[in-house]
C-alpha positions in Angstrom: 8.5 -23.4 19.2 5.7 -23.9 16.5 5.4 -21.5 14.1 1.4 -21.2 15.1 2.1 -21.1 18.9 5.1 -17.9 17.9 1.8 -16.2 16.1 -0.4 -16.6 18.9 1.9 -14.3 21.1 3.4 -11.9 18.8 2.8 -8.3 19.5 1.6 -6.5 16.9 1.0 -3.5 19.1 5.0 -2.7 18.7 7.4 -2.0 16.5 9.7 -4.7 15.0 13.5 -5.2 13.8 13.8 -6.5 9.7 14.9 -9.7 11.4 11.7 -9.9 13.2 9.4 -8.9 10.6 11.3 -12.0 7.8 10.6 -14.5 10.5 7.1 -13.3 11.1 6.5 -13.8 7.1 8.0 -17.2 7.6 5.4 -18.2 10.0 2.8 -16.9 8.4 3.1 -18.8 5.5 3.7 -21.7 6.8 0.6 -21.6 9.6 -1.6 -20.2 6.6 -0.6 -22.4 3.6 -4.0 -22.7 2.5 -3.8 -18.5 2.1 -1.0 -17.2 2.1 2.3 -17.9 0.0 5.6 -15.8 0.6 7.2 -14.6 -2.5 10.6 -12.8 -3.4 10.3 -9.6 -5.1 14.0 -8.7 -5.7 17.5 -7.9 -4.2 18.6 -4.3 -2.2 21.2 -1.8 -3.0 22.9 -4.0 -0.3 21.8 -7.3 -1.1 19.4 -8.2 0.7 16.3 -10.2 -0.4 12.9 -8.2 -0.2 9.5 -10.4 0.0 6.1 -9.9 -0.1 3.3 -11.9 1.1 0.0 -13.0 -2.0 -3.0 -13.9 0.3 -5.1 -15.8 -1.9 -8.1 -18.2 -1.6 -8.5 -21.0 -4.3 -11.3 -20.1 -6.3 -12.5 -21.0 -10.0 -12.6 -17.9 -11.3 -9.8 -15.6 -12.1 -8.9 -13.1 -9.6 -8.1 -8.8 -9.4 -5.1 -7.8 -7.2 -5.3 -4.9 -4.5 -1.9 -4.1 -4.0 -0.3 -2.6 -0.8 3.6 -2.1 -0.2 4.4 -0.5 3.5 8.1 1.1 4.7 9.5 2.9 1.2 10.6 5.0 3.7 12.8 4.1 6.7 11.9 6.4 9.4 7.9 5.8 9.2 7.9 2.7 11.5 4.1 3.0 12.0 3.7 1.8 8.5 5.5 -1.5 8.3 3.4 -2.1 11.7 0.5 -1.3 9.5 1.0 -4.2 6.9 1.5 -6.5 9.4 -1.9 -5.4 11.1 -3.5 -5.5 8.0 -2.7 -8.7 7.4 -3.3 -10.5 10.6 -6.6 -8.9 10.1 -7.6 -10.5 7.1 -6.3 -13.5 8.5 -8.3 -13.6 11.6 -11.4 -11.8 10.4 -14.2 -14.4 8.9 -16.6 -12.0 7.6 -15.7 -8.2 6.2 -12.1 -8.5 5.2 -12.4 -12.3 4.0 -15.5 -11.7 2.0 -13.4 -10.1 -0.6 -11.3 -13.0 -1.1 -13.3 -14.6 -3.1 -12.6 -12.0 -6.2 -9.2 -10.5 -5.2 -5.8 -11.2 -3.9 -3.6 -9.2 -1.7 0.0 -8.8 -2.6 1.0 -7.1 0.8 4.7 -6.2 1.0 5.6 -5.0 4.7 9.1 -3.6 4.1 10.0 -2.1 0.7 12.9 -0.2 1.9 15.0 -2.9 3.4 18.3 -1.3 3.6 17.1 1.8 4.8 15.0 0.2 7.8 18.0 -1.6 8.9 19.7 1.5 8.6 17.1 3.4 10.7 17.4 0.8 13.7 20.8 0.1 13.9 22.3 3.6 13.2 20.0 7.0 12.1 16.8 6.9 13.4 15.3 9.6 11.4 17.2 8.2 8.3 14.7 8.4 5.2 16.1 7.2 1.9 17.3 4.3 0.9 21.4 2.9 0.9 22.7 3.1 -2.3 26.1 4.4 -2.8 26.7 7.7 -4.8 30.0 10.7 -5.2 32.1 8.2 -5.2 30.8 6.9 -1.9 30.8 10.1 -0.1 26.9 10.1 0.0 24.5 7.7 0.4 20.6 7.0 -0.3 17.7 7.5 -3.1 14.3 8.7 -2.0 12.7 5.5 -3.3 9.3 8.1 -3.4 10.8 10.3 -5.9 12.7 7.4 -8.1 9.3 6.2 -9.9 8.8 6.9 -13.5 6.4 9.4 -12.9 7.8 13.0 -14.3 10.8 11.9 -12.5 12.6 14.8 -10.8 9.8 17.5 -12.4 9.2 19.3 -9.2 9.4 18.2 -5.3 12.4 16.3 -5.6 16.4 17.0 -6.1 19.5 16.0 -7.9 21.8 16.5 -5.2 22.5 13.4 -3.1 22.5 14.8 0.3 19.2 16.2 0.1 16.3 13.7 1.7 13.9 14.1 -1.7 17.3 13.1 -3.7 15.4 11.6 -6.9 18.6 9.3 -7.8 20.5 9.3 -11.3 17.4 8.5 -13.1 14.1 7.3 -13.1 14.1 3.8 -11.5 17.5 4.0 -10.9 17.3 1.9 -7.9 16.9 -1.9 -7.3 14.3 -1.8 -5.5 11.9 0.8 -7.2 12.9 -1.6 -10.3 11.9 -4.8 -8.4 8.1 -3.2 -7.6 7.9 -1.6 -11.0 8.5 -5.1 -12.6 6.0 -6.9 -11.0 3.3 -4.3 -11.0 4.1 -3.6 -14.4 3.7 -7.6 -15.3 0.6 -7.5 -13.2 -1.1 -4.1 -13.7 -4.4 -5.2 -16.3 -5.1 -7.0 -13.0 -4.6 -4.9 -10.1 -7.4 -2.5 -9.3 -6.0 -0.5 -6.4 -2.6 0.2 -5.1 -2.6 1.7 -1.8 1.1 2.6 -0.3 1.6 3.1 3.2 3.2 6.0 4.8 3.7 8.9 7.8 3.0 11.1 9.2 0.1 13.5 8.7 -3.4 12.1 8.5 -4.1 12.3 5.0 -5.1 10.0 2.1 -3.4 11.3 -1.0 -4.8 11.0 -4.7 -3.1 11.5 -7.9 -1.8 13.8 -8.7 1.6 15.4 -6.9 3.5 16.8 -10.2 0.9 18.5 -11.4 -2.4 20.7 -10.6 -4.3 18.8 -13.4 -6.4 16.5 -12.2 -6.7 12.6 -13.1 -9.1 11.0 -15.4 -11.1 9.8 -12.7 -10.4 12.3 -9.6 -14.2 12.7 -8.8 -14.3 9.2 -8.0 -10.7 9.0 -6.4 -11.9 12.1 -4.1 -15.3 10.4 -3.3 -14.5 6.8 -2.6 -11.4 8.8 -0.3 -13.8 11.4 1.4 -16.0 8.3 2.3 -13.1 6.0 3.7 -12.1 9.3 5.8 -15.2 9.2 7.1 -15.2 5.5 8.0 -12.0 6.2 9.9 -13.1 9.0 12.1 -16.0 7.0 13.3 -13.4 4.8 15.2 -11.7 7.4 17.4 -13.0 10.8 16.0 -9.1 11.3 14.1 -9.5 13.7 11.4 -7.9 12.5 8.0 -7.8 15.2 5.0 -8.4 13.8 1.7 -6.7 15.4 -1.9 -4.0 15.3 -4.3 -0.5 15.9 -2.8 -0.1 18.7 -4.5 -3.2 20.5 -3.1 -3.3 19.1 0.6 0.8 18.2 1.1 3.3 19.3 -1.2 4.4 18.5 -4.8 6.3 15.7 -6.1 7.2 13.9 -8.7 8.7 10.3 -8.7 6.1 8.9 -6.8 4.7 5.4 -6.8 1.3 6.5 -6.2 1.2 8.8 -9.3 3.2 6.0 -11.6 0.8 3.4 -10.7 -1.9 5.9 -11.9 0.1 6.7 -15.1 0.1 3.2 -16.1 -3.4 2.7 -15.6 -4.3 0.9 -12.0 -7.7 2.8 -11.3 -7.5 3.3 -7.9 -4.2 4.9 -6.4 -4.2 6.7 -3.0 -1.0 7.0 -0.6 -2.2 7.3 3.5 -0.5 9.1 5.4 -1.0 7.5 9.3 -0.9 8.8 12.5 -0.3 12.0 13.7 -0.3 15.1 12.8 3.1 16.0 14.0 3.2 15.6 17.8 5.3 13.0 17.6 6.0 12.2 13.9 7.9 9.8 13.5 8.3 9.0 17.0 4.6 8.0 17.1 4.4 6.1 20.7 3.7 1.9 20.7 0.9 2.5 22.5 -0.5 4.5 19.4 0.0 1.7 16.6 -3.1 -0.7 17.8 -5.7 2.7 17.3 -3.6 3.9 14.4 -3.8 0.1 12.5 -7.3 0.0 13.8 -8.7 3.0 12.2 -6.4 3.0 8.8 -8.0 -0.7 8.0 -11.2 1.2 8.6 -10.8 3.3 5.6 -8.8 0.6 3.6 -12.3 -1.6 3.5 -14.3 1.0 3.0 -12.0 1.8 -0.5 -11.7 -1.9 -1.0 -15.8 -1.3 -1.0 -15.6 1.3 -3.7 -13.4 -0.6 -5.7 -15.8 -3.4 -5.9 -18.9 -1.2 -6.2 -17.2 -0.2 -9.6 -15.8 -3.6 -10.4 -18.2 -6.0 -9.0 -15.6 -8.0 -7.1 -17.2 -8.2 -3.5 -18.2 -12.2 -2.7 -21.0 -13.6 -4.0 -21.9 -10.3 -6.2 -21.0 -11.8 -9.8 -23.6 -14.2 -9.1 -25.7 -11.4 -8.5 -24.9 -9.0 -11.4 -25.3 -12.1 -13.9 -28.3 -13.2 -12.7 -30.0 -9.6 -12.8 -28.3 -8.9 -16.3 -30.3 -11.9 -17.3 -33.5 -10.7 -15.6 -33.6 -7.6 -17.0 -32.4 -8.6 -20.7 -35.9 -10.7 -20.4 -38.1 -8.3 -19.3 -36.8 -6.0 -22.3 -37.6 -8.4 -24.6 -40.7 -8.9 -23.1 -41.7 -5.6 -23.6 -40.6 -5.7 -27.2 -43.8 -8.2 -28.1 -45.9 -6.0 -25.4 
């Protein structure tokens, strides 16, 4: 079977195996070559590769990065079915999500947690953290949430393997927090938003977790948020709550969300999906299309805020140039008036 003709029929209103989800990057890339390239980010704790997907469209100009990364944690399914979504979407759509092609690229990385989503599919399906071996190999597993170098294991997070928030032996301790810090780090003057997918609770977080002070920019944060919350609930009416983690969830420390903010990406938030707790992590198939509908929703309507600020939308360079000029004229205009 084709790669195209597997696309046309997959279901991207379930959930899907590791196995399924590599192939489906496979045949992606090679139906979309013209957008999409598949790119390896690193190994796992057990040794597996982890990839991510850069959609890009040639263009002349240089381009910003809005990055996304779904599945750090292995229990919140709905998420990895989010990237996937999210990505179709931009695929199929030829207006609103491909407009901003022009100016940015998407590095989109559906499973961060590889080991751990195995893990959660073949053997614990409420396990969380990732696989790494610890005690001697008497415990297993690093909150990949809590191992960012972001006041690592402040508050919100423990030393002691067992626990789910266990923060590891140090900050990025763990292949795979070191394999996104890497690249984001290499890439970070470019990227302008970093948006990281989890469950469950309806929120969209802001910087900061560790801390009640707020960030640099947390007006803005909280008002490009409060206006993508918005944007969701006029889909299906679902409330989403927008703040920092410390003020809305609970506090941490570790987190990517926080570190990408420390380093100096501009725009940060973490969503929390579907639901509120009804099911949890057990969120029904027949929940993901409504849940991936909405959440793209509200990542647009950031994706507008960001360009608003930057002036990366399609077409809008032009625009800014050419009235720059215009009014630089009429100033000097009025200089000899």
């Amino acid at each position: 079977m084709t790669p195209s003709k597997s696309l046309e029929t997959y279901p991207y209103n379930k959930y899907h195996s590791m196995e399924e989800i590599n192939q489906w990057m496979k045949q992606i890339s090679a139906k979309y070559t013209d957008l999409v390239t598949q790119h390896f980010l690193g190994m796992t704790y057990e040794m597996r590769p982890i990839y991510y997907l850069k959609i890009s469209q040639l263009a002349d100009n240089p381009k910003k990065i809005v990055w996304m990364d779904c599945g750090i944690h292995a229990r919140e399914w709905v998420s990895p079915a989010f990237c996937q979504w999210f990505v179709r979407e931009i695929l199929q759509d030829k207006s609103r999500i491909r407009r901003f092609l022009k100016n940015l690229d998407f590095y989109v990385l559906p499973v961060l947690n590889v080991d751990g989503y195995i893990y959660s599919w073949t053997t614990d399906r409420l396990w969380r953290k990732s696989r790494s071996s610890h005690n001697n190999g008497t415990c297993f597993g690093t909150d990949l949430n809590r191992n960012f170098n972001a006041s690592w294991c402040s508050i919100g997070a423990s030393k002691n393997c067992p626990s789910s928030t266990f923060c590891g032996t140090g900050p990025v301790s763990e292949p795979e927090t070191k394999a996104v810090s890497n690249l984001i780090e290499s890439k970070k003057e470019d990227i302008l938003c970093f948006l990281t997918i989890h469950s469950y609770g309806q929120l969209i977080l802001i910087p900061y977790g560790y801390t009640s002070n707020k960030s640099n920019n947390y007006e803005e944060l909280i008002q490009v948020g409060q206006k993508a919350a918005n944007t969701l609930k006029t889909k299906y009416g679902t409330n989403y709550k927008v703040g920092p983690s410390v003020d809305i969830l609970h506090a941490t420390s570790g987190s990517s969300r926080d570190w990408a903010q420390d380093i100096g990406i501009p725009f940060s938030y973490t969503f929390e999906l579907r639901d509120e707790g009804s099911y949890g992590y057990f969120l029904p198939e027949a929940q993901i299309q409504i849940t991936c509908e909405e959440a793209t929703e509200a990542v647009l309507s950031i994706l507008d805020g960001v360009c608003k600020k930057f002036r990366c939308s399609a077409n809008s360079s032009g625009k800014v140039t050419s009235t720059s000029v215009v009014l630089s004229l009429l100033m000097s205009l009025r200089s000899f008036i």
